[in-house]
N, C-alpha and C positions, 0 to 999 in steps of 0.2 A: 466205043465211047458212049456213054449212058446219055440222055437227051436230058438236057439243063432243065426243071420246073422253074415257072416265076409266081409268084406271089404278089399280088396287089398288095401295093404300101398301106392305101387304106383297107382292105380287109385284114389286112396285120394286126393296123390298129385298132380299127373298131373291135375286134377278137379278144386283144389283149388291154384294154383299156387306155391305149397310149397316142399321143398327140401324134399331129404327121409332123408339127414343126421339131420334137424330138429327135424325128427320123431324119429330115433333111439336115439336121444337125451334125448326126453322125456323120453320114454323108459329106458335108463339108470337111470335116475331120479327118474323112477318110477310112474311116474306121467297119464303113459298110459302103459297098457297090450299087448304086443302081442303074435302073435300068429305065428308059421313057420308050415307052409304043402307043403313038397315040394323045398324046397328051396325059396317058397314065403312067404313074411311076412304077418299077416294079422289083424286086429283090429275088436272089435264084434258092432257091431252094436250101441251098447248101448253107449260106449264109443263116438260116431261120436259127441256128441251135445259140451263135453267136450274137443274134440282135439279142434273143430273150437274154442273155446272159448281161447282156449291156444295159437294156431295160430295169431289169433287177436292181441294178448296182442304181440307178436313176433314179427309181420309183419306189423300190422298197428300204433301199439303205440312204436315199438321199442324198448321193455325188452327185457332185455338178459335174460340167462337161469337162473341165482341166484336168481333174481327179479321176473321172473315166477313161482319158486318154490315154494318163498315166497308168494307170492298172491294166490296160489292155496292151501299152508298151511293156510292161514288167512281164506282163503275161505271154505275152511271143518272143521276149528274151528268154525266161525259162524252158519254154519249148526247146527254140535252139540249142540252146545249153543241153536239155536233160537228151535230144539227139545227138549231141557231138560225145556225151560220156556213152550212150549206147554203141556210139559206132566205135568208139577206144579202148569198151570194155571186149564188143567183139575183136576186135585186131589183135588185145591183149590175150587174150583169148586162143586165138591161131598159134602166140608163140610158145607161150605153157602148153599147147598138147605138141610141139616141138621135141621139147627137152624131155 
């Protein structure tokens, strides 16, 4: 198993030009993990492609947080979904080289 990086919330922000109260927003939301050592917050690595994503949607399209919760729930329902048609096109799949 790969060893987890963390990222300082504020070098996040400062990098990307975004507030921390943004970040603890999510956070509250749910919508990002973090993480305190120290009295500093901190986010894994793995989460970085998905904050920018939500940041985006905040900063340059100008959703507010309702509207991003929303798109990030529409967004991990599609996932699911376009996983369960992969795994029933492969099954469907098995029976067609059957016959």
């Amino acid at each position: 198993m790969a060893k987890e990086e963390l990222v300082a919330i504020h070098e996040f922000c400062d990098s990307h030009n975004v507030e921390i109260s943004f970040i603890h927003s999510l956070s509250e939301a749910g919508l990002v993990e973090m993480t305190t050592i120290e009295e500093t917050n901190f986010i894994s690595d793995e989460q970085v492609p998905e904050l920018k994503k939500l940041v985006r949607l905040h900063y340059d399209m100008d959703i507010n947080m309702e509207g991003i919760e929303t798109i990030h729930h529409l967004l991990q329902q599609m996932k699911i979904m376009q996983k369960e048609m992969k795994d029933l096109r492969n099954r469907l799949s098995l029976y067609e080289e059957i016959d």
